[in-house]
C-alpha positions as CSV (number, residue, x, y, z in Angstrom):
1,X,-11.7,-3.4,7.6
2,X,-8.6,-3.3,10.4
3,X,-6.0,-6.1,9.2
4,X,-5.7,-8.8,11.6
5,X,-1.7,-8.9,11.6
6,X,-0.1,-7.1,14.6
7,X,1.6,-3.6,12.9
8,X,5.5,-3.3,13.4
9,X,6.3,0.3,12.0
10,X,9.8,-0.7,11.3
11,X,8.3,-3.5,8.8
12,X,5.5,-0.6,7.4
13,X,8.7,1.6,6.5
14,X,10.5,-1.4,5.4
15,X,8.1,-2.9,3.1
16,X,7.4,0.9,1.5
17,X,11.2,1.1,1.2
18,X,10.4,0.0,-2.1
19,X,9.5,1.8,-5.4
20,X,7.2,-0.5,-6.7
21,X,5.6,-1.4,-3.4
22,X,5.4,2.6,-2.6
23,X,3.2,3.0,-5.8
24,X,1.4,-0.5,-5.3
25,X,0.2,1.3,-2.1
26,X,-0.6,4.5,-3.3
27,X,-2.9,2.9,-6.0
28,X,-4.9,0.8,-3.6
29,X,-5.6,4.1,-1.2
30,X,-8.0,4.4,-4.9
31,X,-9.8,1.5,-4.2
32,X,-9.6,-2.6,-4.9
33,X,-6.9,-3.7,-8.1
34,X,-6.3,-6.9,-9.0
35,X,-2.4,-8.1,-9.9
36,X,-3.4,-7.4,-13.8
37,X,-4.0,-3.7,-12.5
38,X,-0.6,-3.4,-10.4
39,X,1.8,-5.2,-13.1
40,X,0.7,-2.5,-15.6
41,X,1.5,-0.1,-12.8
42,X,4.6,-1.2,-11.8
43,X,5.9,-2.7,-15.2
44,X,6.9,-5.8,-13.8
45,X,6.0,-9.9,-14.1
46,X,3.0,-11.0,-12.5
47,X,5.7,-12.9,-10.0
48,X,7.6,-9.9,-9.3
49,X,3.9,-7.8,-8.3
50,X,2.7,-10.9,-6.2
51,X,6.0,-11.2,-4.2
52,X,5.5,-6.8,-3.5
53,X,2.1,-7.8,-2.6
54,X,3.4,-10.5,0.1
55,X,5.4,-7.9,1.8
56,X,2.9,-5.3,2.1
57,X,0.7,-8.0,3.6
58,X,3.0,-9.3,5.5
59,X,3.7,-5.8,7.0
60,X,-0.4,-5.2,7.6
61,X,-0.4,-2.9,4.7
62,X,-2.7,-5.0,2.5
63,X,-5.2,-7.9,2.5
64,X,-7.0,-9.3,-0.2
65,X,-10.4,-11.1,-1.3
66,X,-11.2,-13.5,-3.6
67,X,-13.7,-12.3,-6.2
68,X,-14.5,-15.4,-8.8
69,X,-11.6,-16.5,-10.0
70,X,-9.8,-13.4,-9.3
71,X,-7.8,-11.6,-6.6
72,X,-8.6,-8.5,-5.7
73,X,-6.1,-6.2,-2.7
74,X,-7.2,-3.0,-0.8
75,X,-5.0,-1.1,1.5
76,X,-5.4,-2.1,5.1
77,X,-3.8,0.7,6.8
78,X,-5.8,3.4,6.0
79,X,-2.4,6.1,7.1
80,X,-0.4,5.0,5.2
81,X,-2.1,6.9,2.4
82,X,-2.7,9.8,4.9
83,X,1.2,9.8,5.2
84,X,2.3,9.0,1.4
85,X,0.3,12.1,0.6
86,X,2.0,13.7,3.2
87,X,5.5,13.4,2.3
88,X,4.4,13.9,-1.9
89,X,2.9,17.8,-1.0
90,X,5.7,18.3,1.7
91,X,8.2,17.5,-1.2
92,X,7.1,19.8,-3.7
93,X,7.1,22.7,-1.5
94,X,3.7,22.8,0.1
95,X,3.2,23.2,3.8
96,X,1.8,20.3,5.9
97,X,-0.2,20.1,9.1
98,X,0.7,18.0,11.7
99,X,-2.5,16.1,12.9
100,X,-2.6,12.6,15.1
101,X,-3.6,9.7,13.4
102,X,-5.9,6.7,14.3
103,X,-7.3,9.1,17.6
């Protein structure tokens, strides 16, 4: 499902700039994880996760549902875990092919 915020690449970069948010985003390209999920990720307060969640959806990165009494975030931007895994096999070594995104 295509987010409905406009994309700024600057603010993509910006908002995975981050650690925590990096991971955050690299765990949703697994499917749908509630803030329970990502804290234990991250290892940070349930404040500190929703604020990284903010930015990423601020960015177009993420969106999220409601599911009960729950909320649950996917990745919104599909490439961006196309390009984390990218840059993870081109750092340890392995050759990458350069291929156009979003055609």
């Amino acid at each position: 499902m295509p987010t409905s915020l406009p994309i700024d690449p600057v603010r993509v970069f910006s908002a995975l700039g981050h650690e925590a948010r990096l991971s955050i985003a690299q765990e949703l390209a697994g499917g749908e994880r509630c803030v329970s999920d990502l804290r234990e990720l991250v290892g940070s307060s349930w404040g500190t996760v929703s604020r990284h969640l903010s930015v990423l959806r601020n960015a177009g990165i993420v969106e999220s549902s409601k599911d009960g009494n729950q909320v649950v975030y996917r990745l919104a931007l599909p490439c961006v875990a196309t390009f984390t895994n990218c840059l993870l096999a081109a750092a340890k070594g392995k050759k990458v092919e350069v291929r156009t995104c979003c055609n």
